[in-house]
Legacy VTK file of the C-alpha trace (Angstrom):
# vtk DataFile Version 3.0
C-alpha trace
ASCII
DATASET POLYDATA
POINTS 133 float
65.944 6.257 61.781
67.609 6.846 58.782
69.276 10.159 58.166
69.682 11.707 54.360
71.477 14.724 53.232
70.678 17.118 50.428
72.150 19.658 48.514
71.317 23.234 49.521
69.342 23.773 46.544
66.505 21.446 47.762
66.176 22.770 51.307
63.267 25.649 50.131
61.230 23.138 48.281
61.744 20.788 51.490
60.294 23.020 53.523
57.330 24.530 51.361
56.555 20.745 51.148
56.996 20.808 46.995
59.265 18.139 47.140
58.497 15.091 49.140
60.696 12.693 47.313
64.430 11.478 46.666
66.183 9.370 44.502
68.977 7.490 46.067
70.945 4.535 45.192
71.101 2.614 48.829
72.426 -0.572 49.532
69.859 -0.823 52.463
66.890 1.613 51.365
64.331 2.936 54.300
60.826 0.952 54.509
57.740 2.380 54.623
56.998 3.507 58.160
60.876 4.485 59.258
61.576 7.915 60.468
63.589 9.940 58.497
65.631 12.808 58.999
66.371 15.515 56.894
69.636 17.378 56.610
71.668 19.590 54.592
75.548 18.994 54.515
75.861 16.436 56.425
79.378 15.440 57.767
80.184 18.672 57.290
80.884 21.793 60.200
77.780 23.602 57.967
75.326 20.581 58.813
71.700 21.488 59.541
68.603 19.732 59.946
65.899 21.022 57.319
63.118 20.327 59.582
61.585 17.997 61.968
61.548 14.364 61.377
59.396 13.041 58.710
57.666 8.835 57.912
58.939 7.356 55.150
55.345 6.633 53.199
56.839 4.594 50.130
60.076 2.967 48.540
60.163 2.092 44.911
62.615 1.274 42.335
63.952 3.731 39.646
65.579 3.475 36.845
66.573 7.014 34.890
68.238 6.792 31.573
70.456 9.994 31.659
71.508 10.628 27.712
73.124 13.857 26.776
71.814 14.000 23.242
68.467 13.991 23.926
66.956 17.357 24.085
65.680 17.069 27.876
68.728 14.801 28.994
66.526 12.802 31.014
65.539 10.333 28.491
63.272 8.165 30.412
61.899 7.057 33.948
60.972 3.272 34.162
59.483 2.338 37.244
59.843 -1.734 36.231
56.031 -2.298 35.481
55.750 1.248 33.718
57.596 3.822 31.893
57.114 7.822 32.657
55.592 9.560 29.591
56.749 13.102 28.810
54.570 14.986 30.440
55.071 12.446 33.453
58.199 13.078 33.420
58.093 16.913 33.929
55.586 16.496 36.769
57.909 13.833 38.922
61.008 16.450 37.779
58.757 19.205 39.581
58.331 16.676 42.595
61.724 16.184 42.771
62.594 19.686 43.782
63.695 20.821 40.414
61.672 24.313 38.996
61.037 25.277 35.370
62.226 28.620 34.458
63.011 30.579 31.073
64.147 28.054 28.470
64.284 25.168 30.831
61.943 22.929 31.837
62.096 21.182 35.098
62.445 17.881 33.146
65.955 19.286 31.588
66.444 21.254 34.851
66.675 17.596 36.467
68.383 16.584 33.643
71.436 18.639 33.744
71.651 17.709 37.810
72.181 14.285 37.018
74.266 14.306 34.215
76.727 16.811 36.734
76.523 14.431 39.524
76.467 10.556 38.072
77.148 11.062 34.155
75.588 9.976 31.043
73.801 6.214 31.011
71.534 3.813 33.659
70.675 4.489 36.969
68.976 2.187 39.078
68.099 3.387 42.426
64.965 3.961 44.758
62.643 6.943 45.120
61.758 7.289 48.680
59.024 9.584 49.446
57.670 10.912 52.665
54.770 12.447 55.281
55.282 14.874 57.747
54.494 13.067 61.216
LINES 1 134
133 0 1 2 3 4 5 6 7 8 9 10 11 12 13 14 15 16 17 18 19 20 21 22 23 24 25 26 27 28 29 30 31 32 33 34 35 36 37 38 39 40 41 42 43 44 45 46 47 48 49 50 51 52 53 54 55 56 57 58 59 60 61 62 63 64 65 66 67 68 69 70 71 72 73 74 75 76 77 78 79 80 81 82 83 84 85 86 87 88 89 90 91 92 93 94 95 96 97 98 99 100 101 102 103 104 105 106 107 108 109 110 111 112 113 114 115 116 117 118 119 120 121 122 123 124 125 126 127 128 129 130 131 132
């Protein structure tokens, strides 16, 4: 089993089954087929599980160029073999949890989230996605 925490923000979306995928930057990543569980604030007193467990369904690597000059922040996606096109982009923003809403698209919605929590530049992680059981 492999336990992951999210912000509060993506607990709704977790359980309306919008968003069925997280980026993470693990040493040792979940494989396809390992139960995962789902929790908000973990090692916290406020820790909650978002609902029951869930099968990991695919792992694959991420890179997201994060530049603050560009109008929607998240530059690009490059999944190795491909790159994300715009419109891409905004659709695996909206899978990530991440809503358009006056003046913001999800794209710049995800945009601003990561350039908050790791910064301007490369990063290279995994996108895990998932199943209900």
């Amino acid at each position: 089993m492999v336990a992951l925490s999210f912000k509060a923000q993506f607990a709704g979306p977790i359980l309306a089954g919008t968003k069925r995928q997280t980026i993470r930057n693990r040493k040792h990543p979940p494989k396809p087929g390992d139960t995962l569980q789902l929790y908000v604030g973990m090692r916290t007193k406020h820790c909650r599980k978002i609902m029951p467990d869930v099968i990991c369904t695919e792992v694959a690597l991420i890179v997201i160029t994060v530049d603050r000059a560009h109008p929607e922040i998240i530059a690009e996606l490059d999944f190795g073999e491909f790159k994300l096109r715009d419109h891409e982009i905004e659709r695996f923003a909206v899978a990530d949890g991440f809503a358009a809403s006056e003046g913001c698209s999800a794209r710049r919605a995800m945009g601003n989230f990561w350039l908050r929590h790791h910064g301007p530049g490369l990063f290279a992680g995994h996108v895990i996605r998932w199943e209900a059981k």
